[in-house]
N, C-alpha and C positions, 0 to 999 in steps of 0.2 A: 402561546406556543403549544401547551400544552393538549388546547380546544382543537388546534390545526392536525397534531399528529392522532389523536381518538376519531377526527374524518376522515382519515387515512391508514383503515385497521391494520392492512399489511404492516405499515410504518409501524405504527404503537405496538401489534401485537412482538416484532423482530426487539423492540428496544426492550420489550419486558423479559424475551428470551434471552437476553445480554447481558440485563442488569441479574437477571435470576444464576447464570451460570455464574456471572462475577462474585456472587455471592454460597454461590451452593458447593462449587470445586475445590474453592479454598476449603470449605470445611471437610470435604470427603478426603482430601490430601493430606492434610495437616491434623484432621481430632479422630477419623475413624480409623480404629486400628487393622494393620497392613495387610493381615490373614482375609478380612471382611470383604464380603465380594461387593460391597457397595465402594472400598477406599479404590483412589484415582493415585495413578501416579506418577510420579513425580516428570518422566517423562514423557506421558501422555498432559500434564498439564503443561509443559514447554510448547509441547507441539499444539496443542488450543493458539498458545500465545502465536504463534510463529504461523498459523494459520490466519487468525484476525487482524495480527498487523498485513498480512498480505489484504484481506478485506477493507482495510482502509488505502490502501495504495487503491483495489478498484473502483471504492469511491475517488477517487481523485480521478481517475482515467473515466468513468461515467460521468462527473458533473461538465466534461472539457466536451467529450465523444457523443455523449449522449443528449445535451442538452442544449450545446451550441456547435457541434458535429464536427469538431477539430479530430479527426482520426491519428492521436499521437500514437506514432511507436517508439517513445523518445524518454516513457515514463520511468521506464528503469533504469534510465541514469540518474534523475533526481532522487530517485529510491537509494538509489546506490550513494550517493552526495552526501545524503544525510546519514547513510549506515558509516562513512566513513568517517564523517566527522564524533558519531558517537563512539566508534574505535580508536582513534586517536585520542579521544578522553579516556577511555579504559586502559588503553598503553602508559599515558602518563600516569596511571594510577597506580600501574606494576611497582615502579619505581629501583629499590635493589634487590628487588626477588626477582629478580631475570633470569636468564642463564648465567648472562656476565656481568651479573651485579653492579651496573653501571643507574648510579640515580637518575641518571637525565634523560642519558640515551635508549631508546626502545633494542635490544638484545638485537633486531636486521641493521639496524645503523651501523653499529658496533661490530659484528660480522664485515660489515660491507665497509670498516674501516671509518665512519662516519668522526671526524671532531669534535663538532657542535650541532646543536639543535637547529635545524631550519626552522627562518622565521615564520612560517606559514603555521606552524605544532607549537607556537607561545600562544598561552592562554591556556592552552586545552584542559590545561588541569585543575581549571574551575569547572565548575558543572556549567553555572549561568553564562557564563559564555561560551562553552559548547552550546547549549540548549538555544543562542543566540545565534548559532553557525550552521545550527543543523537546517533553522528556517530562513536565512541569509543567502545561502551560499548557493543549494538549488533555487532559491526564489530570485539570487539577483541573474543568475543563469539564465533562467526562465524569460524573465524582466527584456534582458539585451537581445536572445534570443526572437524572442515575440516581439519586440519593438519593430525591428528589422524584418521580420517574416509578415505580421498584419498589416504595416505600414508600406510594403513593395505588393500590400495582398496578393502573397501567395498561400496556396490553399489546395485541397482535396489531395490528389494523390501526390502530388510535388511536395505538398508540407509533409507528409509522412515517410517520404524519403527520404527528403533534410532531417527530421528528428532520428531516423533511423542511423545518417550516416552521422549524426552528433553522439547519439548514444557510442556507435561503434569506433567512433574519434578518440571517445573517452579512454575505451576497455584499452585500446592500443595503450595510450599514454601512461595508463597505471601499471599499466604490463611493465613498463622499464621501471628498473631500480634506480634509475637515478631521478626520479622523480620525488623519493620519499614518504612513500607508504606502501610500503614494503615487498613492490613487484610481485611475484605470478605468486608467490605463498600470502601476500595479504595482511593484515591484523587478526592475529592470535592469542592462545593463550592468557587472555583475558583472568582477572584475579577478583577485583570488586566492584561495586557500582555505589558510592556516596558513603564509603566505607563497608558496606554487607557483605560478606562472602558472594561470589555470584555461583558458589556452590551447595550453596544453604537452599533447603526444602524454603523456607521463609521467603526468600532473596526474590526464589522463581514463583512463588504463586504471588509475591508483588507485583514482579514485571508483569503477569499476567492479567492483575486487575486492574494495573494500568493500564494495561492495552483495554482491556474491556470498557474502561472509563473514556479513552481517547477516541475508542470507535463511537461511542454511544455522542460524544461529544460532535465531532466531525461529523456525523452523520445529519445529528439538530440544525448542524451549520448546513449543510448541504442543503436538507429539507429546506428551511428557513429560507434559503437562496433561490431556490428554485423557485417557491412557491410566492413570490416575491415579484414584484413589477421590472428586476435585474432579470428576473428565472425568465420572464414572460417574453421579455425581449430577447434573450440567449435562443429559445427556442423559437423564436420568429426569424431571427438570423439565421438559422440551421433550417429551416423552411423557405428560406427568400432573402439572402442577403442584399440583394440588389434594394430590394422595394423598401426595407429599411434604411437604407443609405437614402433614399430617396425622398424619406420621413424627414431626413436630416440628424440621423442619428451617429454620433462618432463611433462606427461599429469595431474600429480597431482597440477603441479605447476598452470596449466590454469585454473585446476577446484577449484582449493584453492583460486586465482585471484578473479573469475567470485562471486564464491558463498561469499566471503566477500564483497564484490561491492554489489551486491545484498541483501545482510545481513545490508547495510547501507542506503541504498536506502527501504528497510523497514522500518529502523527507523526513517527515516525522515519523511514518509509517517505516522507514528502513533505522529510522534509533532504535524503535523498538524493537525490531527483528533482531539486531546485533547481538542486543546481552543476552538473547533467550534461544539463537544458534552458537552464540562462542566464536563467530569469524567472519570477517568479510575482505572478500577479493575482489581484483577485476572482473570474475564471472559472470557479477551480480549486473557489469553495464552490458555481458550480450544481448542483441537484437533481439535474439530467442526468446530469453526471457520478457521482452517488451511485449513482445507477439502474444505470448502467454497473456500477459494481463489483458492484450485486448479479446482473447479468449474466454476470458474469465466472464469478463463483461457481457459480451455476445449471449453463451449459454446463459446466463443469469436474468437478461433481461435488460438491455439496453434503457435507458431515461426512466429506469425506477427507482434508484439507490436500493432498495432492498434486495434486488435483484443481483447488482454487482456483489453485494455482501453474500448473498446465496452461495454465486457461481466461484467468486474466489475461493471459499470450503468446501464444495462437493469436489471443484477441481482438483483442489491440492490434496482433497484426504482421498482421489480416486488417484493422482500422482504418489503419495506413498503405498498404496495398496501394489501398484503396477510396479513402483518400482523395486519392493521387496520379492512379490509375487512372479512377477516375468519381465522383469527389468528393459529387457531389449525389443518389448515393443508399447513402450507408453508414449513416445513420439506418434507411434502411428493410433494407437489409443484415440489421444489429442485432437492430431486431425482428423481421424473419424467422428469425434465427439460432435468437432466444430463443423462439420460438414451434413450429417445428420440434423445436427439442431437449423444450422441455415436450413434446410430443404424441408424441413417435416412442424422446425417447433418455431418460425424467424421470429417470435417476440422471446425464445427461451425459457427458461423453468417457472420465470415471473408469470409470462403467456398462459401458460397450463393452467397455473394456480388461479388465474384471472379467471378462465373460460371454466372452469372448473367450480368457482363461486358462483358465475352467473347462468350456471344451468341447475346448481342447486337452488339460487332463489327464486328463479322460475318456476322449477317443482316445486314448491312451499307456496309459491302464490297461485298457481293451478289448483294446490288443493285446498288453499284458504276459502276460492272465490267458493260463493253460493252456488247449489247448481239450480 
């Protein structure tokens, strides 16, 4: 595995810049003292975190979009799936440090008059079966969803409508309070994670190297998939679905594979977002943000994976720039960005970097040759 990403320098050189941060930010955080214009802090490493877990949700939307040309805009409800089921472990973790000191009940139940614990919140207060739920729950979504959507093949702009209006099916539902997790305010006030403060300097530059360990992880998967006689087929069906069926290939079966792998690989990506913002709501299922990630993707580089990992950080660290700096026009920002890049850059920042190597080793072998 190791031989396949060193032929694929982009690839190896992005994983060495991963494992480097993972390793270099905890120490600038935590041992250089705070005066030092070298120390990081504490939330600017939150915000790394809460950048690279959005990087691993665009790998999930590039290995579906880009590889075997499923245009979801559906992915941030699975992101959302799994951010909920890891706030509902943090809730149970409060216990009677709530407002209303109720051990069971989460402090909105209790407001809202709640009894007993819905069955759906037993369990959560183990870890291993949250961690159990978080890749369950959007992947059996995923599962039913894509069974019935491959299987009637439907596809290109109709499947992207149906994920859209499932994503915005969702955000309604969580909206109501009597559904059980916790209506238009969400899960909150979160306390610890496996007992650690989720306020401790320590706590955060963990979640952090977690996440840099899950991207680095997910990513090997992806590569490895791709590159893969599964990869080779994905993208011959994203070029000629017909002619494959024609091979005799069960092409629903590969696209029901891919898009539940991907459907989990969302939700893992929204666990880790959870401890390292402090909350998740219905907001996280709007369309909007769906759209975003396939933005993400687009400027970054469509069927590279390094590319989605690119475009999900320059997006979101040019999204907080706008929205501190002139807040009321990062929407339009956005679609400028994505409109630009289709017209001028359509392989995106990946593209650049590409033609951009291959005009320097051209010049290098110009001047190699003899004259």
């Amino acid at each position: 595995m190791l031989n396949d990403l060193r032929q694929q320098p982009a690839s190896f050189r992005l994983i060495a810049i991963l494992l480097a941060l993972g390793f270099v930010v905890p120490i600038l955080n935590l041992w250089v003292p705070s005066e030092s214009i070298f120390h990081v802090e504490t939330y600017t490493v939150s915000l790394l975190g809460k950048y690279l877990s959005y990087a691993i949700l665009a790998l999930a939307v590039d290995l579906v979009w880009g590889y075997l040309g499923i245009l979801s805009l559906g992915h941030g409800a699975f992101f959302a799936l799994g951010g909920y089921a890891m706030g509902m472990y943090l809730m149970r973790q409060i216990g009677d440090r709530g407002v209303y000191g109720d051990p069971l009940l989460p402090d909105f139940m209790v407001f809202l008059n709640w009894q007993d614990l819905p069955w759906f919140w037993l369990g959560f207060d183990q870890f291993w079966f949250t961690c159990l739920m978080i890749a369950l729950v959007p992947g059996t979504l995923a599962f039913i969803f894509g069974w019935l959507a491959f299987r009637s093949r439907v596809s290109g702009v109709y499947l992207s409508i149906i994920t859209q209006a499932l994503t915005y099916a969702l955000m309604l539902a969580f909206f109501r309070n009597e559904m059980g997790f916790g209506g238009n305010n969400g899960l909150t006030d979160f306390k610890d994670i496996l007992g650690a403060s989720l306020q401790s300097d320590v706590t955060k530059v963990g979640l952090f190297v977690a996440t840099v360990l899950t991207l680095v992880g997910v990513y090997v998967v992806c590569h490895r998939i791709v590159n893969s006689r599964l990869g080779r087929l994905s993208m011959a069906i994203r070029d000629g679905e017909a002619r494959v069926r024609f091979m005799g290939y069960r092409v629903e079966n590969i696209k029901l594979w891919l898009f539940v792998l991907s459907a989990v690989i969302a939700g893992v990506a929204g666990a880790l977002y959870v401890p390292q913002v402090g909350i998740i709501n219905p907001g996280e299922f709007s369309p909007l943000n769906s759209i975003e990630i396939v933005v993400w993707v687009a400027l970054g580089g469509r069927a590279t994976l390094y590319g989605a990992v690119i475009g999900a950080v320059l997006v979101n660290y040019a999204k907080s720039w706008f929205t501190v700096e002139f807040p009321e026009v990062w929407l339009f920002a956005l679609g400028g960005l994505f409109v630009v890049s289709t017209l001028f850059f359509p392989k995106g920042v990946s593209g650049i970097f590409h033609t951009l190597s291959s005009m320097l080793k051209r010049d290098n072998t110009l001047v190699e040759e003899p004259k």
